[in-house]
FIFI-58613 format. One record per residue: residue in three letters; x negated, y, z of N, C-alpha, C in turn. Coordinates in steps of 0.05 Angstrom, whole numbers, padded with zeros to 5 digits, always signed. Atoms other than C-alpha are relative to their C-alpha. Last residue first. Layout:
N
ALAXYZXYZXYZ
...
This chain:
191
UNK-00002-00018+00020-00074+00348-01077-00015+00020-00011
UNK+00019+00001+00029-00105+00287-01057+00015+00020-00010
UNK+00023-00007-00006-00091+00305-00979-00017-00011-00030
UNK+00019-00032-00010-00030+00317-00974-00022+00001+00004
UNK-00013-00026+00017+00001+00256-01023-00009+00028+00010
UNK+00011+00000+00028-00048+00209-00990+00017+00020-00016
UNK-00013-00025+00004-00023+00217-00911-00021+00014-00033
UNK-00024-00011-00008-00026+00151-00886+00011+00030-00005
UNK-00029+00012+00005-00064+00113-00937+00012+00008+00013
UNK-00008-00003+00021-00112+00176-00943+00026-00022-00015
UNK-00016-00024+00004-00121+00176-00874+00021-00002-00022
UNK-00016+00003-00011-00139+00097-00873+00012+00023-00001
UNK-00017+00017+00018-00186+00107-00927+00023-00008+00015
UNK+00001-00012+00024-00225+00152-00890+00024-00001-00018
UNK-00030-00017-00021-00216+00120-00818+00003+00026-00027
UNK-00026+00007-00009-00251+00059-00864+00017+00023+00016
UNK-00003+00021-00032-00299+00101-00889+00016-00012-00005
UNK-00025+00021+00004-00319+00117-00970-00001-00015+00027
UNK+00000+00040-00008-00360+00173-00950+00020-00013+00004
UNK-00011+00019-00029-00338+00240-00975-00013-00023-00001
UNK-00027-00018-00016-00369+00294-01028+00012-00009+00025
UNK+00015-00029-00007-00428+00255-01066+00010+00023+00018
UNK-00018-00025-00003-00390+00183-01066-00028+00025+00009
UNK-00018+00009-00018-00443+00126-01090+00006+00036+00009
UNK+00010-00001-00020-00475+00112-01154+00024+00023+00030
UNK-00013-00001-00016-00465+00072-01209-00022+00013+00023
UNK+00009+00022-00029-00502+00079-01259+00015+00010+00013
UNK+00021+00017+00016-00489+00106-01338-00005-00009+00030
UNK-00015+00017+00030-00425+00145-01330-00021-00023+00003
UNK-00018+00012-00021-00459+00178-01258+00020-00021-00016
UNK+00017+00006-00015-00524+00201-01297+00025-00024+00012
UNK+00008+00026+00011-00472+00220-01357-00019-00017+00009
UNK+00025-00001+00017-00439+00266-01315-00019-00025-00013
UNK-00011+00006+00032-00365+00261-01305-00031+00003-00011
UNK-00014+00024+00009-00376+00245-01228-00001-00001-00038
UNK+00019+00030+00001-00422+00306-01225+00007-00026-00004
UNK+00022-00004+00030-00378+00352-01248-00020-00019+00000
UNK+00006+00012+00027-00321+00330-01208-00016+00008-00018
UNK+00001-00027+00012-00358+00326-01139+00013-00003-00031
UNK+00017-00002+00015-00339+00250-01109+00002+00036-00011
UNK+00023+00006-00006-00296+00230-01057-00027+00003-00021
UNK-00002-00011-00030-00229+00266-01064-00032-00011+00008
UNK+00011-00028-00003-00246+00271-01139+00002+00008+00034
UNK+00026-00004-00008-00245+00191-01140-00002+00031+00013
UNK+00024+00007-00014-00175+00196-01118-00031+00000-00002
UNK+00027-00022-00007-00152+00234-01170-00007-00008+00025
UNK+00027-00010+00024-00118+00186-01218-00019+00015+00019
UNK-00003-00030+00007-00071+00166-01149-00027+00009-00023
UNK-00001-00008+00027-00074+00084-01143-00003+00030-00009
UNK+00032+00012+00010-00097+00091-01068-00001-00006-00029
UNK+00013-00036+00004-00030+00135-01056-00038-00013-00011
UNK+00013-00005-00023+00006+00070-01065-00016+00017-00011
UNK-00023-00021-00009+00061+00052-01118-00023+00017+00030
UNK+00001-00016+00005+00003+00018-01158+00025+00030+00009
UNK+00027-00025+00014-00020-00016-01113+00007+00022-00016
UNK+00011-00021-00034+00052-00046-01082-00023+00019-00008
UNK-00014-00013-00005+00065-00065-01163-00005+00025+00031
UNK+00013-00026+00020-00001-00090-01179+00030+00014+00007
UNK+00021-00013-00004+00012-00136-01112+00003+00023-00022
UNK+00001-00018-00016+00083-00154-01127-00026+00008+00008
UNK-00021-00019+00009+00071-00175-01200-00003+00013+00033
UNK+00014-00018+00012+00010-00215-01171+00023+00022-00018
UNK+00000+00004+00022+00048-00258-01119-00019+00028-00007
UNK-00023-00017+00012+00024-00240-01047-00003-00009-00036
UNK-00018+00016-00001-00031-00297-01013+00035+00013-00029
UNK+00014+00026+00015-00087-00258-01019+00024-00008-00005
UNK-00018+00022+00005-00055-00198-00983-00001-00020-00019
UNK-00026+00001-00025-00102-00155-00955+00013-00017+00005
UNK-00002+00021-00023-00155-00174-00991+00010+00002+00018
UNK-00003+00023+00003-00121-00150-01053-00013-00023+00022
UNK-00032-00011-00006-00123-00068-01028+00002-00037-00004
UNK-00017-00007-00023-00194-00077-01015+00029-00002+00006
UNK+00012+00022-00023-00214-00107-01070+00011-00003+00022
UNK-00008+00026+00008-00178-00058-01118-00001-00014+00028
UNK-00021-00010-00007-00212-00004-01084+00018-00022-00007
UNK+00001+00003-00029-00280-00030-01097+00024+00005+00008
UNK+00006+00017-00009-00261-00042-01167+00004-00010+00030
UNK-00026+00010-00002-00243+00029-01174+00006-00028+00011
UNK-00016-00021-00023-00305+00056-01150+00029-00010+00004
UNK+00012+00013-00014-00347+00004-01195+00025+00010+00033
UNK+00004+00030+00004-00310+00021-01253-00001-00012+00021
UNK-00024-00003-00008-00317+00100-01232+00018-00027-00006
UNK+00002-00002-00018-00390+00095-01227+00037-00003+00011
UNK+00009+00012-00011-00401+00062-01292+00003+00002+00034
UNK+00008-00024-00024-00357+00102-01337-00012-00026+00025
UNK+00003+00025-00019-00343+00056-01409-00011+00026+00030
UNK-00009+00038+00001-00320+00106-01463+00000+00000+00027
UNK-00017+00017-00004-00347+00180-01457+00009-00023-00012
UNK-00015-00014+00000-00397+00231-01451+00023-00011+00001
UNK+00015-00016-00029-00469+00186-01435+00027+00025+00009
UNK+00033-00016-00007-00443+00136-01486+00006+00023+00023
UNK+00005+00001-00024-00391+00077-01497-00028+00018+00005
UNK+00030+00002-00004-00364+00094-01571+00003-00007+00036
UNK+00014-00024-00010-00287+00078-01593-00031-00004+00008
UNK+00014-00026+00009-00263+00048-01645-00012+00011+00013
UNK-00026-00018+00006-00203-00001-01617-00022+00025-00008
UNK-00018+00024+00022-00263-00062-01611+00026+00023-00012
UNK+00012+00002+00027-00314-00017-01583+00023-00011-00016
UNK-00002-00030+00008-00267+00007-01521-00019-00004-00035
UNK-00019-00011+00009-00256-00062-01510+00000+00024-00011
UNK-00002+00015+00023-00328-00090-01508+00022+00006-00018
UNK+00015-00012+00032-00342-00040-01464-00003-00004-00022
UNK-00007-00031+00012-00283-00049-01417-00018+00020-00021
UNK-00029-00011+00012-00290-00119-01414+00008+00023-00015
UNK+00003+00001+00031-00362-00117-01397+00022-00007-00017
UNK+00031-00023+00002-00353-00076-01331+00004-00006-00037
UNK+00002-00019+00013-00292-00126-01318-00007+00022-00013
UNK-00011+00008+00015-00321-00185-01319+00017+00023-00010
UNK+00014+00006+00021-00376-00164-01279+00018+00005-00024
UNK+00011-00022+00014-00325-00130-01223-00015-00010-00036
UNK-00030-00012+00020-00284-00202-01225-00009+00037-00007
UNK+00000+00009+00025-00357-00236-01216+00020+00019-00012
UNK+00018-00011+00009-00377-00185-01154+00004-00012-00034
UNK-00004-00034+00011-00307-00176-01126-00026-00002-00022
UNK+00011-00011-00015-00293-00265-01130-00009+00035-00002
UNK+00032-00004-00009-00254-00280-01186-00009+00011+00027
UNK+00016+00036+00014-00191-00308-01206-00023-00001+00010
UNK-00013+00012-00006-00137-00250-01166-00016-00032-00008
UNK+00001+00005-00030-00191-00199-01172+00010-00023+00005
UNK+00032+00018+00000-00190-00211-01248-00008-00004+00027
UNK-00012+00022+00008-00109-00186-01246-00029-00026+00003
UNK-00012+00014-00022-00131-00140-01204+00006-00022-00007
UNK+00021+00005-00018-00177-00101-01246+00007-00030+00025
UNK+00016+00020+00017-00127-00112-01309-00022-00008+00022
UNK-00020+00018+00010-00070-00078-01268-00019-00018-00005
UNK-00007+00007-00031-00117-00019-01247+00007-00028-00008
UNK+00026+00001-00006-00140-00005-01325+00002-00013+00027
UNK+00004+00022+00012-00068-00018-01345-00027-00004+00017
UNK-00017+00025-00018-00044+00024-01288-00012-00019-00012
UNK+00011+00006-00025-00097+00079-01321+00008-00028+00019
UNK+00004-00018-00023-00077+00064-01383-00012+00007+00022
UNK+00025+00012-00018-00097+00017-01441+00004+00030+00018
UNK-00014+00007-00017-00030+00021-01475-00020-00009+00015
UNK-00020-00011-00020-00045+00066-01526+00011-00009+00030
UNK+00021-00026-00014-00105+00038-01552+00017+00005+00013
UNK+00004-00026+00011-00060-00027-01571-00014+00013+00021
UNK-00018-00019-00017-00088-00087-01532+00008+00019-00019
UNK-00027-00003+00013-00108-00143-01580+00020+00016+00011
UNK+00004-00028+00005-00181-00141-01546+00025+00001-00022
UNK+00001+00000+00029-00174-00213-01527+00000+00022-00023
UNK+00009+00027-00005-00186-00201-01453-00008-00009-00032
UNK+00022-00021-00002-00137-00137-01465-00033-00015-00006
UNK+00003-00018+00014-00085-00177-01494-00032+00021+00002
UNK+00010+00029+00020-00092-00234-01438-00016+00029-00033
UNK+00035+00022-00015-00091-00192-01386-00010-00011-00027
UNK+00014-00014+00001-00025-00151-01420-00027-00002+00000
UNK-00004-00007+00023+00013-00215-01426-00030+00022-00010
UNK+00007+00015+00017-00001-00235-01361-00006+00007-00032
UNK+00031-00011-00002+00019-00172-01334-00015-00015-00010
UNK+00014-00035+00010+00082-00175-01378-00018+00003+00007
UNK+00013+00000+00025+00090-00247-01356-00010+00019-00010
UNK+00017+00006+00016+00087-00234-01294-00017-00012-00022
UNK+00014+00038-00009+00144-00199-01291-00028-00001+00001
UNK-00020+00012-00019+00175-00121-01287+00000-00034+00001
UNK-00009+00030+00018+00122-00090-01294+00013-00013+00013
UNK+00013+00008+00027+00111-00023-01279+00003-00009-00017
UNK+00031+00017-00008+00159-00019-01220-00003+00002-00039
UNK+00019-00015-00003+00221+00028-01218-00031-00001-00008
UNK+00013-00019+00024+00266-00016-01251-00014+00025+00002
UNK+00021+00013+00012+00260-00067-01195-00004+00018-00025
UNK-00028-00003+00030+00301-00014-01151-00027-00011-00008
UNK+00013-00009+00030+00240-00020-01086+00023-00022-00029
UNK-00015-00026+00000+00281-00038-01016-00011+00014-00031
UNK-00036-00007-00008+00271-00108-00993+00012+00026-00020
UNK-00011+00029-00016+00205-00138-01021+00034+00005-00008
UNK-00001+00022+00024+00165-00085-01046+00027-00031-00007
UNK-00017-00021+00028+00189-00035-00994-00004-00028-00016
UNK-00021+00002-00011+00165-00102-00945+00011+00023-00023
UNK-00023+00020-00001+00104-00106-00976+00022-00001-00010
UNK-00009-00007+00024+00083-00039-00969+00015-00023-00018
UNK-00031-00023+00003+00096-00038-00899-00001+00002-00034
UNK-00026+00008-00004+00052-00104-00899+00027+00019+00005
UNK-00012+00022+00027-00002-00072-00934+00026-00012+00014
UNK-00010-00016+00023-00005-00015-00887+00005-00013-00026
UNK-00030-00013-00005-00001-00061-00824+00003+00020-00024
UNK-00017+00021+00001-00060-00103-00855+00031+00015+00005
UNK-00007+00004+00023-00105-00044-00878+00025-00022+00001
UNK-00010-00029+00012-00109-00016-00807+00016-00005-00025
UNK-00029+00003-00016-00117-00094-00777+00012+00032-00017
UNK-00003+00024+00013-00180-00098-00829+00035-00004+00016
UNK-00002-00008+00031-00206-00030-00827+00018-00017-00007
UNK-00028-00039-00009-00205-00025-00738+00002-00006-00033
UNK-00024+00010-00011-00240-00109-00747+00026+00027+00010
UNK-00002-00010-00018-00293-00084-00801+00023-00012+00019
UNK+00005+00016-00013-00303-00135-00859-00001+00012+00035
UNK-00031+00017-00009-00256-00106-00906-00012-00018+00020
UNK-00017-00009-00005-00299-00041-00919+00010-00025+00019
UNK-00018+00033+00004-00361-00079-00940+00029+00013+00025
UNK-00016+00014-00023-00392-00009-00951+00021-00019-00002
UNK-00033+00016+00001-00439+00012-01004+00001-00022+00025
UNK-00004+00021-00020-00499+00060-01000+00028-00011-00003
């Protein structure tokens, strides 16, 4: 079952005061040589690279993976800028050697998982340049590699049922007073 998170009115004021504290660090108080990237050319750069499968392997990270989601968020609507990414990442993973099968490449549930998260964090703040968005995201406990595992079992997530279709958290429901915890108290509770 999938939840239109951002259309609740407790999800939508919740998510607004926690985007605009992140903001504001963004803004006033975050040393710019902390951040990722430090323009948008570099994320540009990277978009483009990946887009044109001229990424090195190496530098297709997790942030990249995040970074690239958002960057398509920022053109596309969730269901085209998911699409576009889905067959991005299988086209990429072929183009640098690698396979997309039932053990690893392309992961269908964790694509869709991230996506959704994305979304969320970008309809906060539509309006926010795209350096400070992938920046605020990725300084936020909702970037954390092990979020899915807070909502999903990991053996079943890595199984090649859950690689090959999306399907929805087995361990927690993706709430809003869910996702609100976990933006106020995400370092104690994805450990």
């Amino acid at each position: 079952m999938r939840h239109n998170l951002s259309l609740t009115p407790f999800w939508r004021a919740a998510k607004m005061a926690i985007l605009r504290d992140t903001a504001n660090t963004c803004n006033t108080k975050m040393d710019i040589t902390t951040r990722t990237y430090q323009s948008e050319a570099e994320i540009s750069s990277l978009f483009e690279q990946f887009c044109s499968k001229t990424l090195e392997k190496e530098k297709w990270t997790h942030a990249a993976h995040l970074t690239t989601g958002l960057c398509f968020l920022k053109q596309y609507d969730l269901h085209e800028a998911t699409c576009r990414m889905k067959s991005g990442i299988i086209s990429y993973n072929l183009s640098v050697g690698g396979e997309n099968t039932g053990t690893g490449g392309y992961h269908e549930t964790l694509t869709i998982f991230w996506m959704e998260i994305l979304h969320f964090y970008h309809t906060g703040f539509p309006e926010i340049a795209l350096p400070e968005l992938c920046h605020g995201f990725l300084q936020s406990p909702l970037a954390d590699k092990k979020l899915p595992f807070y909502f999903y079992n990991q053996e079943t997530l890595m199984s090649s049922l859950y690689r090959a279709r999306y399907r929805a958290p087995d361990k927690q429901e993706m709430t809003p007073e869910v996702l609100k915890e976990i933006l106020t108290n995400g370092a104690n509770l994805l450990k």
